[in-house]
C-alpha positions, -999 to 999 in steps of 0.1 A, spaced: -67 135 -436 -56 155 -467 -28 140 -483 -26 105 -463 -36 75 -479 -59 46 -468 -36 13 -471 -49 -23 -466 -20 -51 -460 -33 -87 -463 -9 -115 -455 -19 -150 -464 -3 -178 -452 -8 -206 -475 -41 -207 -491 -56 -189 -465 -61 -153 -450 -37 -147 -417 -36 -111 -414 -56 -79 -419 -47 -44 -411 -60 -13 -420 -31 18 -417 -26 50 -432 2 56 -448 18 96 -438 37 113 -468 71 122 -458 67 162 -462 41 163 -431 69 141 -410 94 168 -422 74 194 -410 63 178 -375 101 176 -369 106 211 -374 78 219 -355 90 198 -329 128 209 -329 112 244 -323 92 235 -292 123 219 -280 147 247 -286 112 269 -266 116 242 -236 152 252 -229 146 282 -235 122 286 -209 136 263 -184 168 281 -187 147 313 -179 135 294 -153 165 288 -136 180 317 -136 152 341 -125 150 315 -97 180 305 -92 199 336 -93 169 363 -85 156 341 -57 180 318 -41 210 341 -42 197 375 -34 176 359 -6 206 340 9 227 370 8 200 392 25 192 363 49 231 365 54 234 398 61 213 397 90 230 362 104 196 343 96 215 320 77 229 287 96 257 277 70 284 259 94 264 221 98 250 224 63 281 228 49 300 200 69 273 177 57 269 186 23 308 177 19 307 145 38 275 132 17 298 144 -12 331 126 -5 306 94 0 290 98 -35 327 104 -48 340 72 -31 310 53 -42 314 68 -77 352 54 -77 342 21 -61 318 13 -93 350 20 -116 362 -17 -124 324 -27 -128 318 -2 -159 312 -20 -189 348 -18 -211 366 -11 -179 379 -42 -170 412 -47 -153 420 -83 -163 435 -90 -196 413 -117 -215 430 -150 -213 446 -172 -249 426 -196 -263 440 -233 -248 461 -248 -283 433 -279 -278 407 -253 -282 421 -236 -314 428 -267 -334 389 -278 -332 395 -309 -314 385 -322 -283 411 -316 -256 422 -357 -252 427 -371 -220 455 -384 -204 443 -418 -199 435 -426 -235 
């Protein structure tokens, strides 16, 4: 444990006991240093899935399509056609879902009624 400290919190309602807990309460220089440690092993993450990506990405994927290419293994036409029409879809969809953002509204909101503002009832025409 080191530098943490044992705490009990009591919380009486009344005259009587209501709560009990047992914590320990973690000095602020060990939550400093976990965040450091932990922007580190972040910054290692990225680092290594940006390694990652392009070993596979560029090493694999690319140099193996091109080879595949070379030697006309590579069907390309269909996918191609496909891949754009799914696209155009997602865009349309995408554009469809515009007036529904939040803070993207179209209509203008409308004036408070004059009955409303005054803080009256609005009366009604028989009376």
């Amino acid at each position: 444990m080191g530098e943490g400290r044992y705490r009990l919190r009591l919380v009486t309602g009344g005259d009587r006991l209501t709560e009990l807990e047992y914590f320990i309460r973690i000095p602020e220089a060990f939550s400093r240093r976990y965040e450091e440690m932990r922007s580190v092993n972040t910054a290692i993450g990225i680092a290594g899935s940006l390694a990652f990506l392009v070993l596979y990405g560029v090493g694999g994927m690319a140099i193996g399509l091109f080879l595949l290419g070379r030697q006309r293994w590579v069907i390309w036409k269909q996918p191609i056609f496909w891949g754009g029409l799914v696209a155009a879809a997602q865009t349309v969809a995408t554009i469809n879902e515009w007036p529904l953002a939040p803070g993207c509204s179209m209509t203008r909101r409308s004036r408070p009624s004059p009955s409303s503002r005054s803080g009256h009832p609005p009366r009604s025409l028989n009376s």
